[in-house]
C-alpha positions in Angstrom: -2.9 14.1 -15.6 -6.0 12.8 -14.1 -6.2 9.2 -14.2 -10.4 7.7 -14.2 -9.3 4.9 -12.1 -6.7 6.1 -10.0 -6.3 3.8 -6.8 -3.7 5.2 -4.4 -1.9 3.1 -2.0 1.6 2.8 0.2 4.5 0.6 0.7 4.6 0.7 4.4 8.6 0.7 5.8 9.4 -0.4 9.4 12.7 -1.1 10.5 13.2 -4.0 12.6 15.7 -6.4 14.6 15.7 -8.4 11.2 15.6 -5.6 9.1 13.1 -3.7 7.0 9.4 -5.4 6.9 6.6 -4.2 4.6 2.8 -4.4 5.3 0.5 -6.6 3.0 -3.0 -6.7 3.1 -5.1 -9.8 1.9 -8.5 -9.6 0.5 -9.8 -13.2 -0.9 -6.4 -15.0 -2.9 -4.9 -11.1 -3.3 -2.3 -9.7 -1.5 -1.5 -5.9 -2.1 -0.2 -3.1 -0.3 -3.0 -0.7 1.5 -4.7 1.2 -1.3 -7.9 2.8 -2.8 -9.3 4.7 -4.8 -8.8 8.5 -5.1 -11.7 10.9 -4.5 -12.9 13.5 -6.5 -11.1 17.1 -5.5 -8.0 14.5 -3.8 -4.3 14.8 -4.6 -2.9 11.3 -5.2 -0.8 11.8 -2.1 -3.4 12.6 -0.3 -5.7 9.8 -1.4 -3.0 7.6 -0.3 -2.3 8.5 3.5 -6.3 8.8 3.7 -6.4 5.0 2.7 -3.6 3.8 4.8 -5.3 5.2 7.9 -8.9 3.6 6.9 -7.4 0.5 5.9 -4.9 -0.5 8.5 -5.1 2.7 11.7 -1.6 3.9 10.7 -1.7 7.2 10.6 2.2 8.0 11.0 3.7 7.9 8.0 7.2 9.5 6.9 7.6 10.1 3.4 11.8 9.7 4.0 12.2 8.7 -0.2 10.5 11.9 -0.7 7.2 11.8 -3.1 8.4 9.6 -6.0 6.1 6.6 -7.2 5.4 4.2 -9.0 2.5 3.2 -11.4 1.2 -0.1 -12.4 -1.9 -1.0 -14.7 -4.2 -1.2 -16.1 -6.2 -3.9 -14.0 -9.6 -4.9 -12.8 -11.9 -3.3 -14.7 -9.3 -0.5 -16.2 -7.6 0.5 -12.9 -4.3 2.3 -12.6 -2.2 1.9 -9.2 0.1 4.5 -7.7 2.0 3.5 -4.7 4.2 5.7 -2.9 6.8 4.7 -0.2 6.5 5.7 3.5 8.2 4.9 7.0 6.5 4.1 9.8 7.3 3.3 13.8 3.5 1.7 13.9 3.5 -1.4 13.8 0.2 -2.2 15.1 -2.9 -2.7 12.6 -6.8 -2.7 12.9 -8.3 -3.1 9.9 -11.2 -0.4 9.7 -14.2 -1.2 8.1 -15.2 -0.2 4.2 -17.2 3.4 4.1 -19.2 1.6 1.6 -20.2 -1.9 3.3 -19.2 -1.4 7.1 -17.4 -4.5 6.7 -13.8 -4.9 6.2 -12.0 -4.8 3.1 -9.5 -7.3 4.1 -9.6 -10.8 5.7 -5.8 -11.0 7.0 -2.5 -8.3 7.7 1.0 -9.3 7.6 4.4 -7.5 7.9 6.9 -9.3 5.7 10.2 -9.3 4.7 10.3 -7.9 1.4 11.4 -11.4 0.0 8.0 -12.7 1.2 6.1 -10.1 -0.1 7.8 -10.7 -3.4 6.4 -14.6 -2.7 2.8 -13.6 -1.7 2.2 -10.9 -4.4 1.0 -11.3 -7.6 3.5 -10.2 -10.7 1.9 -7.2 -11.1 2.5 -6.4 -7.3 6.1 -7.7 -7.5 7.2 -5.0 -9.8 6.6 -2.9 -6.8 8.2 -4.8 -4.3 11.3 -4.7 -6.5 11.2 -1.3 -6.8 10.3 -0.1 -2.9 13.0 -2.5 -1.7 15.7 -0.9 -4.3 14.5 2.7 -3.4 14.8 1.4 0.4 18.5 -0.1 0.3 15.9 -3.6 1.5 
């Protein structure tokens, strides 16, 4: 099923000395895991690892929970969001700039525990939280 708006995006795992911490991005008052669009002739999968490495530079990414996701929508102007889950050992980020505007998408990165992700993110974002840290064992 193609999907008009399909933007692709990944909960980011990395285990820690506290425990499991998650990757947000911020862009103005939004905080959202790394996503974008999908491009034409682009699995969903695929769109998502390709957005991950623009967005943030990590480019090793272990899809441990297998290829399940999870779909939230619509929003902004008719958008659908799929987010997979991934594990990675990176934990540093540089934010690459847009293909569109040479300028960054995003104004600040954070890993978070996935109770503070749950506290940054909007409710439509928190329905993925609670469902990455389930699928986790967070």
């Amino acid at each position: 099923m193609d999907v008009p708006f399909l933007s692709c995006g990944v909960v980011l795992a990395r285990q820690t000395d506290d425990g499991w911490m998650t990757l947000l991005l911020r862009a103005y008052h939004h905080w959202d895991f790394p996503k974008g669009l999908q491009e034409k002739g682009e699995q969903p999968l695929e769109a998502a690892q390709r957005e991950v490495c623009e967005e943030t530079s990590i480019d090793q990414l272990d899809f441990d929970w297998g290829e399940r996701f999870m779909e939230t929508g619509p929003y902004s102007r008719g958008k659908t969001a799929r987010y997979y889950i991934a594990k990675t050992g990176q934990s540093a980020v540089v934010m690459g700039p847009s293909p569109e505007t040479g300028e960054p998408e995003h104004h600040e990165w954070r890993w978070v525990s996935f109770d503070e992700a749950y506290d940054l993110t909007s409710p439509r974002v928190r329905t993925v939280v609670q469902w990455s840290r389930q699928v986790i064992g967070a």
